[in-house]
C-alpha positions in Angstrom: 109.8 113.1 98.1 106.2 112.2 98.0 104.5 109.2 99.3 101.1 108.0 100.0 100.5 105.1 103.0 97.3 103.1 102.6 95.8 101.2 105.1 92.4 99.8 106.2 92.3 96.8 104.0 91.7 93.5 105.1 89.4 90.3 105.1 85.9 91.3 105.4 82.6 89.1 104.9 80.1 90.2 101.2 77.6 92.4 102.9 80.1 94.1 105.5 82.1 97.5 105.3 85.9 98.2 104.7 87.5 102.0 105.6 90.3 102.7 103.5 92.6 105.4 104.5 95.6 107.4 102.6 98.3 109.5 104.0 100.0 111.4 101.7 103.4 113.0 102.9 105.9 115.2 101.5 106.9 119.0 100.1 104.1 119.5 98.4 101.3 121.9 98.6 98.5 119.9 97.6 97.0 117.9 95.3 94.2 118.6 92.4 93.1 115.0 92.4 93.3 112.1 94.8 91.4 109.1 94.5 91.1 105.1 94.7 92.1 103.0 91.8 92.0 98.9 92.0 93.3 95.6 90.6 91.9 92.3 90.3 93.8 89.4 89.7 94.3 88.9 85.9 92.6 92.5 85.4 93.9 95.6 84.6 93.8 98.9 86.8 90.5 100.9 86.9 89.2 103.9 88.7 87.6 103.2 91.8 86.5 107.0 92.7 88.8 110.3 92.5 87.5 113.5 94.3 88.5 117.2 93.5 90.5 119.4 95.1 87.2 121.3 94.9 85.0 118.3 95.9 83.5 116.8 92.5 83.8 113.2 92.6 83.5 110.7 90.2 82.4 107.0 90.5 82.8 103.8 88.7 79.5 102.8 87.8 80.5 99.1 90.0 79.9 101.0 93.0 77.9 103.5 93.2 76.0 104.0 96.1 77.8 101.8 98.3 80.9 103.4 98.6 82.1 107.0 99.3 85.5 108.8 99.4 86.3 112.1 101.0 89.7 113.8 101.6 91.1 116.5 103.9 93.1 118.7 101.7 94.8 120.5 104.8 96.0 116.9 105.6 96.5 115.5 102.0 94.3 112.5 103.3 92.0 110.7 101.2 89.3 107.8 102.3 87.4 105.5 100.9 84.4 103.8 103.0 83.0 100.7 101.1 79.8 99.5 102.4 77.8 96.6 101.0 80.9 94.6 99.9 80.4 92.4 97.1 83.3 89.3 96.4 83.8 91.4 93.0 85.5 94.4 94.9 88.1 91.5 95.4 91.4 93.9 95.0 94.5 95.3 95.7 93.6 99.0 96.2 95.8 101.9 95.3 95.7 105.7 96.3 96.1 107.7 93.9 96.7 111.5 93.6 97.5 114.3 91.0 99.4 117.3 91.2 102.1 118.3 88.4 102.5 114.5 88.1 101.0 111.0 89.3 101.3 109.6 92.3 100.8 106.4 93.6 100.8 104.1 97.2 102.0 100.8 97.3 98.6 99.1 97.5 96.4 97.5 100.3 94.9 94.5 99.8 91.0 94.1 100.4 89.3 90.5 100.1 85.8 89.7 100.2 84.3 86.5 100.8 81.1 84.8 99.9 
């Protein structure tokens, strides 16, 4: 069975930086896509960044140039380093990753205050 661990979330100040880390573990080989996805209280889901198996990543527009993800695909480790943290990245924070079917972590929790 698959799983993916998050951690790194946490309280952090607007202006500071959060590292967010994802362990994925399991029988599989790899994985075509893993990524960041977030939720807001009251929101709905959206894409935070995803990154390539070949390394092509993609964005949300929100937060661009302030954070970055990478991954180690002999690991099956992806991270997210969020600098320049606004209250509005407010979230619970899910990995995410993409083989023959959708996987998902459990979620870490990242809060930014004014």
């Amino acid at each position: 069975q698959v799983q993916l661990v998050e951690s790194g979330g946490g309280l952090v100040q607007a202006g500071g930086s959060l590292r967010l880390s994802c362990a994925a573990s399991g029988n599989i080989f790899g994985f075509d896509v893993m990524g960041w996805y977030r939720q807001a209280p009251g929101k709905q889901r959206e894409l935070v960044a995803i990154l390539s198996r070949r390394g092509i990543a993609n964005y949300a527009d929100s937060v661009k140039g302030r954070f970055t993800i990478s991954r180690d695909n002999a690991k099956n480790t992806v991270t997210l380093q969020m600098n320049s943290l606004k209250p509005e990245d407010t979230a619970v924070y899910y990995c995410h990753a993409l083989s023959r079917r959708d996987y998902w972590g459990q979620g870490t929790q990242v809060i930014v205050s004014a």
